[in-house]
C-alpha positions in Angstrom: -4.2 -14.4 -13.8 -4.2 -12.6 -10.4 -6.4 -9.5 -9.8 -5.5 -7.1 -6.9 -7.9 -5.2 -5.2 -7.3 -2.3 -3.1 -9.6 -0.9 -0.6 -9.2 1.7 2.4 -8.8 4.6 0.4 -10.4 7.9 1.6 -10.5 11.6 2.9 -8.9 12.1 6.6 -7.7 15.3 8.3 -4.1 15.8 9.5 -3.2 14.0 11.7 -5.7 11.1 11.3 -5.4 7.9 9.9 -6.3 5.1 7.1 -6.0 1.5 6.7 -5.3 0.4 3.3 -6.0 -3.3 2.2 -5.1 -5.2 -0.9 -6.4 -8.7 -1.6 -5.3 -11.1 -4.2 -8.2 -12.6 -6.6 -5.5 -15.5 -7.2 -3.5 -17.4 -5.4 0.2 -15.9 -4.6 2.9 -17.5 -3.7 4.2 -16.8 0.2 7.4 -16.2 -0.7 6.3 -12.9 -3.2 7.1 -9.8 -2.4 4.1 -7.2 -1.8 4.1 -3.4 -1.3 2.4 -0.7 -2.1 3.1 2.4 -4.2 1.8 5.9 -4.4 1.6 8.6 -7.2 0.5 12.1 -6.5 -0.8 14.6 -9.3 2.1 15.9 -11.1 4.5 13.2 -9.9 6.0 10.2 -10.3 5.0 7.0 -9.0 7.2 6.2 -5.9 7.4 2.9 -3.9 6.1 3.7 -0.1 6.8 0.2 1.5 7.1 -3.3 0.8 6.8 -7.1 2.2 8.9 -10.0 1.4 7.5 -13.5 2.2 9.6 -14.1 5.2 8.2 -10.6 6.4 11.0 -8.3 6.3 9.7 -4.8 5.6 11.0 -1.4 3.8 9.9 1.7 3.8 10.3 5.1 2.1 12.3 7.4 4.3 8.8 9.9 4.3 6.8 7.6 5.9 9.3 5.6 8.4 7.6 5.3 11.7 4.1 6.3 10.5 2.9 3.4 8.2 3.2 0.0 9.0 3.1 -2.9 6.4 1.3 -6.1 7.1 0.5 -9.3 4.9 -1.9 -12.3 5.3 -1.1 -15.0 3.5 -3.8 -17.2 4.2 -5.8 -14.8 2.6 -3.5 -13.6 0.1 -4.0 -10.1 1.4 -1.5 -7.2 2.3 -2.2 -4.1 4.4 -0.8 -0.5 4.9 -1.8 0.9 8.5 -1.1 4.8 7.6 -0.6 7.1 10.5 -0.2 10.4 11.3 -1.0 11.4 7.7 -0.1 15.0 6.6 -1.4 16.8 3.3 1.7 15.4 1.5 0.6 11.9 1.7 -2.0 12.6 -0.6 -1.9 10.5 -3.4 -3.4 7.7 -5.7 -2.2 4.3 -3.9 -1.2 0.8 -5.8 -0.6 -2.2 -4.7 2.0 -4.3 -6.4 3.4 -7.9 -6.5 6.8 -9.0 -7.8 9.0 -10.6 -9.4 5.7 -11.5 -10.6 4.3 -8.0 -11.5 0.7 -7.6 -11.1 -1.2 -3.6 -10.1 -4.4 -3.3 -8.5 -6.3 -0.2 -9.9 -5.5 2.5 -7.2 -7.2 4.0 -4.3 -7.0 7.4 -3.3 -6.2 8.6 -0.2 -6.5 12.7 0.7 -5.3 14.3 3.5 -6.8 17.5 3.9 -8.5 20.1 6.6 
């Protein structure tokens, strides 16, 4: 059984930014896909970017060019470098491994003056 722990989460003003980290109790295999996810009050949950093995990256077209996507697989660990973060990013963030699905437990992340 894997485990996925996220980390990172926190309040940050306009403009600012976050580092998210997720790291994998278990051992996954290099060649699954990672991302992360995010769900904001009153909405549904909506994929933000994602990893495959080989390290090609997609992201939602909201956050193209602010947040970056990372994994280490020597430590079994995946990262979302969050930039220039506006109020709208606000949200309860996941991490999630497929085609193997496994979900951390969220971290929240608020954007707000």
């Amino acid at each position: 059984q894997v485990q996925l722990v996220e980390s990172g989460g926190g309040l940050v003003q306009p403009g600012g930014s976050l580092r998210l980290s997720c790291a994998a109790s278990g051992s996954i295999s290099s060649s699954a896909q990672m991302g992360w996810y995010r769900q904001a009050p009153g909405k549904q949950r909506e994929l933000v970017a994602a990893i495959t093995g080989a390290g090609t990256t997609n992201y939602a077209d909201s956050v193209k060019g602010r947040f970056t996507i990372s994994r280490d697989n020597a430590k079994n660990t995946v990262y979302l470098e969050m930039n220039s973060l506006k109020p709208e990013d606000t949200a309860v963030y996941y991490c999630r491994t497929w085609p193997v699905s496994y979900w951390g437990q969220g971290t929240q992340v608020t954007v707000s003056s």
